[in-house]
C-alpha positions in Angstrom: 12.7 -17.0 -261.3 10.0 -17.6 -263.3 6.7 -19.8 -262.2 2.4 -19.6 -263.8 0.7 -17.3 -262.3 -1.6 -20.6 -260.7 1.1 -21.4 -259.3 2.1 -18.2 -257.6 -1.2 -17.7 -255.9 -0.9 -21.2 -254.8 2.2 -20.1 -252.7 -0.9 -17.7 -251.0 -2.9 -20.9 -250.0 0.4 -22.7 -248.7 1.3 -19.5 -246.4 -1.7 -19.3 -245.1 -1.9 -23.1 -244.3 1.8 -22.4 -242.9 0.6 -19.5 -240.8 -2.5 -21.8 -239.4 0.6 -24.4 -238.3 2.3 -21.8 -237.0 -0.5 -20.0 -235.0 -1.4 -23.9 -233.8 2.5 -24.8 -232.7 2.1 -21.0 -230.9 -1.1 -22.2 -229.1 0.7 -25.7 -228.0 3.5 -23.7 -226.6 1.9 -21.8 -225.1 -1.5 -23.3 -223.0 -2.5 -21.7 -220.3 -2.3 -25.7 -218.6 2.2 -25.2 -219.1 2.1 -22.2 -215.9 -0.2 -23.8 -214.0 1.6 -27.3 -214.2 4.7 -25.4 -213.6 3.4 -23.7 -210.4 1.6 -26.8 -209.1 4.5 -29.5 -209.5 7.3 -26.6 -208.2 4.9 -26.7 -205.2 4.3 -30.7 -205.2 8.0 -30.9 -204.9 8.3 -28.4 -201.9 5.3 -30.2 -200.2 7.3 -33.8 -200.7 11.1 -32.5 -199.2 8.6 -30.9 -196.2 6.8 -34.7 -196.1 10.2 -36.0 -195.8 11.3 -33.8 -193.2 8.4 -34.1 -190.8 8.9 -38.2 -191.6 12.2 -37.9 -190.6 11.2 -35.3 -187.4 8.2 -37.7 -186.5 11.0 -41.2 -186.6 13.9 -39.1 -184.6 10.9 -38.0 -181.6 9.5 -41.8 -181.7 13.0 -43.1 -180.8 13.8 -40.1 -178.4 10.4 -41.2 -176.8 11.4 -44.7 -176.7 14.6 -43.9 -175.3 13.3 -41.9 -172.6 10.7 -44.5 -171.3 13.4 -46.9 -171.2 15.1 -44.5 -168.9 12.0 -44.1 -167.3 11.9 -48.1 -166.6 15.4 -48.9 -165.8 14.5 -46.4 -162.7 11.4 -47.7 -161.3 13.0 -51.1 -162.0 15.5 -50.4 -159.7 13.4 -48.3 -157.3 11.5 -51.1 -156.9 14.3 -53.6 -156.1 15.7 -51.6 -153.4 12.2 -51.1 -151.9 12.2 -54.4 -151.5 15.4 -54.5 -150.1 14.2 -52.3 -147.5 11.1 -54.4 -146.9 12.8 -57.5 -146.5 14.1 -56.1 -143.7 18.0 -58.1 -144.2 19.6 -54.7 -144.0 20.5 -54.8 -140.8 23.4 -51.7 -140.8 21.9 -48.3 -140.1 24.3 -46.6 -142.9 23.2 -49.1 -145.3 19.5 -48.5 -144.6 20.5 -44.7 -144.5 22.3 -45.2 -148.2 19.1 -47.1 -149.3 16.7 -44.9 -147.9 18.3 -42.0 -149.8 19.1 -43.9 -153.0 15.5 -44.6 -152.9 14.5 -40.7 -152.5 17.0 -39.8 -155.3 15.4 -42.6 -157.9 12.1 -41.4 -156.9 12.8 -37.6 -157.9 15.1 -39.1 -161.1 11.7 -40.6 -162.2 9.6 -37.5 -161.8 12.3 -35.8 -163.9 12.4 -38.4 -166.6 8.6 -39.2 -166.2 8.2 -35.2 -167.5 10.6 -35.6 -170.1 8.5 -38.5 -171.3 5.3 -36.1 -171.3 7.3 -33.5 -173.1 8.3 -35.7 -176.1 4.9 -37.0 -176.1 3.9 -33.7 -176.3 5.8 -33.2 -179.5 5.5 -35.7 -180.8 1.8 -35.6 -181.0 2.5 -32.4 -182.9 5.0 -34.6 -185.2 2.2 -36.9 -186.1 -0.4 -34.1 -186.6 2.2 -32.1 -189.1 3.0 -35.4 -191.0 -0.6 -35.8 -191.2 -1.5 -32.4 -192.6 1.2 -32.5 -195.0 0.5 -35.7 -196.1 -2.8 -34.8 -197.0 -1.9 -31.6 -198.8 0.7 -33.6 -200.9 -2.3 -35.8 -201.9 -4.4 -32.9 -202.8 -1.0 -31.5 -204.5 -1.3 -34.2 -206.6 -4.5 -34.7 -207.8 -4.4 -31.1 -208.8 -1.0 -31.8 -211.2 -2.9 -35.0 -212.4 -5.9 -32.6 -213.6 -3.6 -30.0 -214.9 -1.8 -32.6 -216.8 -5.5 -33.9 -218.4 -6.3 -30.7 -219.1 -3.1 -30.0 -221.2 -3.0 -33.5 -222.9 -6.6 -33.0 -223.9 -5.7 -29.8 -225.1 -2.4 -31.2 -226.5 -4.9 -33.6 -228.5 -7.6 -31.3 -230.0 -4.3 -29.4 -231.3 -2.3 -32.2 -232.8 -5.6 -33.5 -234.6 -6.1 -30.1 -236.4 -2.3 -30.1 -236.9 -2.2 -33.3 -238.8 -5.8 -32.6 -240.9 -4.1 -29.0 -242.2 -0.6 -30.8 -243.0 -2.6 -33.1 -245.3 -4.1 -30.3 -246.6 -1.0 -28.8 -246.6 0.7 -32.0 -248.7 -2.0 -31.2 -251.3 -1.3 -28.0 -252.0 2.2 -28.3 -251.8 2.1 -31.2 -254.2 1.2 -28.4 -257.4 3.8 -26.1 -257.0 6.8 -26.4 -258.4 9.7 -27.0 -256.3 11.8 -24.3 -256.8 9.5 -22.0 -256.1 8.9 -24.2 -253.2 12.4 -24.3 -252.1 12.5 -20.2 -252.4 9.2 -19.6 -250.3 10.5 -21.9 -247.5 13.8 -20.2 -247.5 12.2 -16.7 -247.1 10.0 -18.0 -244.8 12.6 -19.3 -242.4 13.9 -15.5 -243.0 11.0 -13.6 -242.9 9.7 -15.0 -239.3 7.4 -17.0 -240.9 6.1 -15.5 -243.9 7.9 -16.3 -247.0 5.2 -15.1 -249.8 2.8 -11.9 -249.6 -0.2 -10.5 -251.4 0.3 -7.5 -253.3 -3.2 -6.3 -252.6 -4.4 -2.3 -253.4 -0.7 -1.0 -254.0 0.7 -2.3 -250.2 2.7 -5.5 -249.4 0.9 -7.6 -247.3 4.2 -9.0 -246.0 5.5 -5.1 -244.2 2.6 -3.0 -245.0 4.6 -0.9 -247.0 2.6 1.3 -249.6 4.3 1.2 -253.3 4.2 4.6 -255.4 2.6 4.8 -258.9 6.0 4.6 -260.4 7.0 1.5 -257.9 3.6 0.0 -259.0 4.1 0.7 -262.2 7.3 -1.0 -263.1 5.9 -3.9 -260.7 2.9 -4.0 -263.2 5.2 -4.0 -266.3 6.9 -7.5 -265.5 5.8 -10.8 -267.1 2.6 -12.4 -265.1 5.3 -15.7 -265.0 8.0 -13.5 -263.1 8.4 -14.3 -259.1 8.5 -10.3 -258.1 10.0 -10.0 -254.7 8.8 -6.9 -252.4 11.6 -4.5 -252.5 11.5 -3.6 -248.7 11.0 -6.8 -247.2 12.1 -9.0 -249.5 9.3 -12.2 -249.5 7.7 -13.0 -253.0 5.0 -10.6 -253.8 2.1 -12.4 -255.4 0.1 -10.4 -257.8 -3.7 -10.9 -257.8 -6.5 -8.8 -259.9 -7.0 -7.0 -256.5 -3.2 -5.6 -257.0 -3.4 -2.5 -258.9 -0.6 -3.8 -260.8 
């Protein structure tokens, strides 16, 4: 392939324009903001199933307590009926007062009993509220934090994509001079090359792999057309010869 000499170190311009995008598309990929969001929103998520679970503790203790001071009621309730009963004084058998009197002793330890299971679920349920609570608020905090995170990357995200479109233009400029074919080549080798598809042949070395060329290597480099597209022997990408070559 043949292509001016302009145009060749053109290709030097364009590569490092496509290095800049690449470095940029690197730096997107690779803020600091993507852990930190990672780690903060794997944790938001933990804190909302835990949120959910003390909910769900908090509602299943609110009815138990319900359900026990119902208990607790249908007992006095009927304490109270049969101590009037016995105060009414119409009981006039002296088993039936003996039945009443003990039913009476038996409802009044059945309320103790149930009257402590009420404290008991109270008790916990105090500690339902206070976990709900504490979680609650360190979801809240979870999510401020991921909200700030977030700015920060989309911020960053922005300052990035506003360099990235200023170079592309730059880029279009450039690009619009060389020919495409010798376009077409540099973008193949650069897909090949991990990026760079044309190199400075600068004091006898490839820029591209470092690799040092011998007098003789050099020599027959130097001995081609200034039009001919030389291609670095070792790695392959187009060499570009400049009057800091040696060649």
């Amino acid at each position: 392939m043949n292509a001016a000499p302009a145009d060749q170190i053109r290709l030097l311009d364009l590569q490092a324009i496509d290095s800049k995008l690449d470095q940029l598309a690197h730096r997107r990929r690779s803020l600091p903001e993507h852990a930190e969001i990672e780690k903060v929103n794997a944790d938001h998520i933990a804190l909302k199933d835990l949120v959910v679970a003390a909910q769900a503790q908090l509602g299943d203790t609110t009815r138990e307590l319900t359900k026990a001071e119902q208990d607790v009621e249908q007992v006095r309730a009927r304490s109270a009926r049969n101590q009037q009963r016995l105060d009414s004084g119409a009981i006039n058998s002296p088993k039936d007062l003996e039945n009443l009197q003990h039913e009476i002793g038996s409802l009044a330890k059945r309320q103790g009993d149930l009257e402590d299971v009420v404290l008991e679920i109270m008790e916990r349920l105090e500690s339902a509220q206070t976990r709900v609570t504490e979680l609650t608020a360190r979801l809240e905090h979870s999510t401020v934090v991921l909200t700030e995170a977030e700015g920060r990357r989309d911020a960053a995200f922005a300052e990035i994509d506003g360099e990235v479109a200023k170079i592309r233009r730059d880029r279009e400029t450039v690009a619009a001079v060389v020919p495409a074919d010798l376009i077409k080549v540099y973008t193949r080798l650069r897909e090949q090359q991990g990026g760079v598809g044309a190199a400075r042949l600068y004091q006898r070395r490839c820029e591209g792999c470092r690799t040092e060329f011998s007098i003789t290597e050099l020599n027959a480099i130097k001995a081609e057309p200034v039009d001919k597209v030389v291609r670095c022997e070792n790695c392959g990408r187009i060499l570009v010869r400049t009057a800091d070559s040696g060649a």
